[in-house]
C-alpha positions in Angstrom: -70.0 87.1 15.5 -66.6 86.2 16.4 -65.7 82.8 17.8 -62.1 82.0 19.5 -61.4 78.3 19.0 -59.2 75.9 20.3 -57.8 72.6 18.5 -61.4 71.4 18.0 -64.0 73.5 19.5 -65.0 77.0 20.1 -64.0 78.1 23.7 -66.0 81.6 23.3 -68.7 82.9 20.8 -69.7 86.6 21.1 -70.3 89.7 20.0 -67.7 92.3 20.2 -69.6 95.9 21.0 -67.2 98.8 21.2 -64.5 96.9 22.2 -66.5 94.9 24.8 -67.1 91.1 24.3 -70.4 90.2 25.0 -71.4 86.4 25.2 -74.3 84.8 23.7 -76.6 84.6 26.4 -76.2 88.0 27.3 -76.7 89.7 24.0 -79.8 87.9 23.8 -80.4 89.7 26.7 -79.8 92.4 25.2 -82.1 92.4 22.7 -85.0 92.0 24.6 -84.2 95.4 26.9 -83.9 96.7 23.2 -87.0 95.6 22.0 -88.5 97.1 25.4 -87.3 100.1 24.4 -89.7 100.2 21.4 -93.0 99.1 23.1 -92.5 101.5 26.1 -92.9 104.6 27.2 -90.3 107.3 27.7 -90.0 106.6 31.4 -89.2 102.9 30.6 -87.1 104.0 27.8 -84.9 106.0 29.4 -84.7 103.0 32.5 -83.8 100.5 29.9 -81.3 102.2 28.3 -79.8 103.2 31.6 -79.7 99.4 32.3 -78.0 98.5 29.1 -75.6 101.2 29.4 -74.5 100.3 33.1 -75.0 96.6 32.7 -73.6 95.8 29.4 -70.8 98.6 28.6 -69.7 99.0 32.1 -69.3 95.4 33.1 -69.4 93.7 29.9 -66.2 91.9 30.6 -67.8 90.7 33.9 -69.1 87.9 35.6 -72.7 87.5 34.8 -75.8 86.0 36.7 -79.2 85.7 36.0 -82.1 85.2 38.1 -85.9 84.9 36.8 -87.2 83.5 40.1 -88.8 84.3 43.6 -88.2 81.5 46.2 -87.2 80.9 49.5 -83.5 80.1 49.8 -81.7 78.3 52.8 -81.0 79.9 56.1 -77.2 79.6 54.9 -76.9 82.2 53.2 -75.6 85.7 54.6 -75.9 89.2 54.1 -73.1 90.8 52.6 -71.5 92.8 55.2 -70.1 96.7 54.6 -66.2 97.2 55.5 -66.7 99.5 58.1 -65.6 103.3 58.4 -62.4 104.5 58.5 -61.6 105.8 62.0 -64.0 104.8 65.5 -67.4 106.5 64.0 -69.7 104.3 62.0 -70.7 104.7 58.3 -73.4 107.3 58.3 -76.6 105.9 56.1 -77.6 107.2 52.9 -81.7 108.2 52.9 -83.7 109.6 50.9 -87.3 110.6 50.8 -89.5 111.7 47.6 -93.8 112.2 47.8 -94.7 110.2 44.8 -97.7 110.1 42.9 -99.2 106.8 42.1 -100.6 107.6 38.7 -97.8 109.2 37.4 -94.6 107.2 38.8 -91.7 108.5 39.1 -87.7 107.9 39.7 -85.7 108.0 42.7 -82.2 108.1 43.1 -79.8 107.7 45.7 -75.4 107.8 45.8 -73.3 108.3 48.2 -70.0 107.0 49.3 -67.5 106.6 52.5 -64.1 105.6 53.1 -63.3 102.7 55.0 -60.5 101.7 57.6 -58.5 100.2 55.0 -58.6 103.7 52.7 -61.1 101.9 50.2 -63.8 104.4 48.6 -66.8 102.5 49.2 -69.6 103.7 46.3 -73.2 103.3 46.5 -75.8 103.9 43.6 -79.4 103.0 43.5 -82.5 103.7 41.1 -85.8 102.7 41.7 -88.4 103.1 39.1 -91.8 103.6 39.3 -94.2 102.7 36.6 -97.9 104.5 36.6 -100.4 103.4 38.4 -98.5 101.3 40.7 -100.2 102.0 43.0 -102.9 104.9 44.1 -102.8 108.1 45.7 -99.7 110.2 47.1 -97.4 108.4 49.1 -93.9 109.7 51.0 -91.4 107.1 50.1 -88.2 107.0 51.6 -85.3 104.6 50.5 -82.3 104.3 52.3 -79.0 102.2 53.4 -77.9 100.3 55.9 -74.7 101.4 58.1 -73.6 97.4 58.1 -74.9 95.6 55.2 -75.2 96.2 51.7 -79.0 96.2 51.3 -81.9 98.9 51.3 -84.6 99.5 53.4 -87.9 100.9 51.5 -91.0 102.7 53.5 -93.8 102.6 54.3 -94.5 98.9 54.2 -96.9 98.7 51.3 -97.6 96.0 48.5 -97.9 97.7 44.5 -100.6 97.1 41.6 -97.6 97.3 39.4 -94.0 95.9 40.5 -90.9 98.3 40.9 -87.5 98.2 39.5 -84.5 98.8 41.3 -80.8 98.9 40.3 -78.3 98.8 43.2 -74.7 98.5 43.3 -72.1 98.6 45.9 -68.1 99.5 44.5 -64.4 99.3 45.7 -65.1 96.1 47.9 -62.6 93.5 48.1 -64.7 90.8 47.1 -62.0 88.0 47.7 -62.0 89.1 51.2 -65.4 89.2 51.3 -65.9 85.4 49.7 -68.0 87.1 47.2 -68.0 84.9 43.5 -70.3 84.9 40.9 -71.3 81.5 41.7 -72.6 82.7 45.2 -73.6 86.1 45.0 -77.9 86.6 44.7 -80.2 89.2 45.4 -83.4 88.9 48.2 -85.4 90.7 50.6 -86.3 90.0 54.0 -89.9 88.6 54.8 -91.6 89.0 58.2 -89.9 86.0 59.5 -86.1 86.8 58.7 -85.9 84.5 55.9 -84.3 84.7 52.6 -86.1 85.3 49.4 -84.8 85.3 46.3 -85.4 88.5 44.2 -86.1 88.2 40.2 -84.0 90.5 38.4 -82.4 91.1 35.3 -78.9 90.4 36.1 -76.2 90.4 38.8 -72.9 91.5 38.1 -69.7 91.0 39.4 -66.9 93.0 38.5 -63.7 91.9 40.1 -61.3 95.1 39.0 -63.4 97.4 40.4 -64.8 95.1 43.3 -68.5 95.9 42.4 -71.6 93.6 42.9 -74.8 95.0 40.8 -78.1 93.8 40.3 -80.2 95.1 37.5 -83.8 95.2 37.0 -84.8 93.7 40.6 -88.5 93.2 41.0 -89.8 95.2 43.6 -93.7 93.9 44.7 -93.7 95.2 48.6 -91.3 97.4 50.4 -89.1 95.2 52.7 -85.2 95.4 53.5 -83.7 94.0 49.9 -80.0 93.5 50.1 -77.3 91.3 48.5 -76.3 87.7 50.3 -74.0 85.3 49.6 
């Protein structure tokens, strides 16, 4: 444990990981994906160590949110809006489309990135897992990005036995510009009526240097449009 104090109390406790600092809170997080790792199988093993390892390592000197609800939020919040593509074209979409097996799960992937008017790489990474028996049958999934916002739409519209996880992260935005803070950044998907509604997840992490949002573990109970709003 190391603790930096000032003239009469500690101004950070944490744990220092490979020359990253993590803070309390989160390395309790930490333990728990570690102790998942133990009582899982070798899908979720390899999902929880992919989250530690992006989460922790890569933006352990970030901004850190956490989120263990699902509620409706306030019709003043806003999709984070995409820069757009460099040139007159718009930003093509990223899709992809996997036939999954219910009783076996499975793990999609999707990347891609685009350069915008301002000559900003803009990067895109997603993971959804699927646990068994999520859900029965063979279905087509298809996951995929929007041209303007920096969401996801999932299809077909269906509801799961067992609930999903997705990682998604957008990179190289300027978040200033954007008004994007830690403070106002969440993660929700769209319900039938165009409301807001808050998504629990893991973690969401902003990472200033790199201008990267991320949200870790996201529950995923239906297939809807999930995106990021501040």
């Amino acid at each position: 444990m190391i603790c930096i104090y000032g003239k009469k109390t500690a101004l950070f406790c944490g744990i220092r990981v490979e020359g990253v600092y993590l803070n309390k809170k989160l390395f309790m997080k930490a333990l728990y994906f570690i102790k998942q790792i133990y009582m899982g199988n070798k899908m979720k093993k390899l999902l929880v160590l992919a989250a530690i390892a992006t989460g922790l390592f890569l933006f352990g000197c970030s901004d850190l949110v956490t989120n263990n609800t699902t509620q409706p939020v306030s019709s003043g919040k806003q999709i984070v809006k995409l820069p757009s593509k460099a040139g007159l074209s718009k930003a093509s979409s990223l899709s992809i489309s996997e036939e999954v097996n219910g009783d076996r799960g499975d793990v999609m992937f999707l990347r891609g990135s685009y350069t915008d008017a301002n000559g900003d790489n803009i990067k895109t990474f997603a993971k959804l897992f699927i646990p068994r028996k999520a859900f029965d049958g063979t279905v087509d999934i298809s996951m995929s990005t929007d041209n303007e916002y920096a969401g996801l739409d999932f299809a077909p519209h269906m509801t799961f036995d067992k609930s999903l996880s997705l990682t998604l992260s957008f990179s190289g935005l300027n978040l200033q510009q954007l008004g994007i803070t830690k403070d106002n950044i969440g993660f929700y998907y769209v319900d039938d009526s165009g409301n807001l509604v808050e998504v629990q997840n893991n973690g969401i992490f902003v990472n200033y240097k790199t201008g990267t949002i991320l949200v870790v573990g996201a529950k995923i109970d239906h297939f809807s449009r999930y995106a990021f709003a501040k």
